[in-house]
Structure formats: structure tokens, C-alpha cells
Residue, then its C-alpha position, 0 to 999 in steps of 0.5 A: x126843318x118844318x120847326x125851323x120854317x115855323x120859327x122864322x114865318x110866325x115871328x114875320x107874319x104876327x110882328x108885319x102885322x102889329x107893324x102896320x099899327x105900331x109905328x117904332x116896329x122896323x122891318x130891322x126889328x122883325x128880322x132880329x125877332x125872327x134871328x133869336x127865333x131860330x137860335x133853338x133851330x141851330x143844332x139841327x144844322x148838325x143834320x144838313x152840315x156833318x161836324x166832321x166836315x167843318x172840323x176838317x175845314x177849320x182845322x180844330x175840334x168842332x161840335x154843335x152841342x155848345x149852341x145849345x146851352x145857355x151861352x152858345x145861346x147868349x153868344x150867337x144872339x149878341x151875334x145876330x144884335x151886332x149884326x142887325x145893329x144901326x152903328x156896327 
């Protein structure tokens, strides 16, 4: 879980702080940069959430593995941009 802090703080501390010089540097942007940050993070919810208890809950096979390639990462980052977006 410490890599998980680690990927979330670094981006906020060294993007607030360009923010106080680059003026197009939102707080919207620095929460999207630290969403992508956490995308490598996302399969050790494997650790704190069993698989076999969302499979359970949603009814359907279930694993974390897919997060971890190329489009589970492409999936889960238009995800976080769609949420972080001004118009959607």
C-alpha cells in the first residue's frame, strides 16, 4: 500500500507546486495525473477486495489480471478522463 500512497502524493506535491508557476495547471489536471498514477496500483485491490467476492456480487467470472495489461490500462484511464472531463 505504500507504493499506492507514493503514486498518489508524488504527483500532488510536484504538480501543486509547477501549479503556483504555470497558470493552465488546474487542480482538475493534477487529479487526473495522480488517477493515471494509480492505474499500476490497481491489481493489489486483489489484496484488501477477494475476487471471489466481487464474482459472487456481480454474478459473473471476475478477475484483476486484465487491469494489468495494456487494455485494462487503456480502459480504466478513458474511465478516470471521462470522469475528470469538463463536458461529460
Amino acid at each position: 500500500m505504500a507504493d499506492l500512497l507514493t503514486h498518489l502524493l508524488a504527483p500532488l506535491i510536484v504538480l501543486t507546486v509547477v501549479g503556483w508557476r504555470v497558470e493552465w495547471l488546474e487542480t482538475r489536471l493534477i487529479a487526473l495525473v495522480m488517477g493515471g498514477a494509480a492505474i499500476p496500483d490497481l491489481v493489489k485491490v486483489g489484496i484488501v477486495l477477494d475476487s471471489t467476492l466481487v464474482r459472487t456480487a456481480l454474478g459473473v467470472p471476475f478477475s484483476y489480471a486484465p487491469l494489468s495489461t495494456l487494455g485494462g490500462v487503456l480502459m480504466v484511464a478513458g474511465l478516470i478522463t471521462l470522469l475528470f472531463a469538463r463536458r461529460h
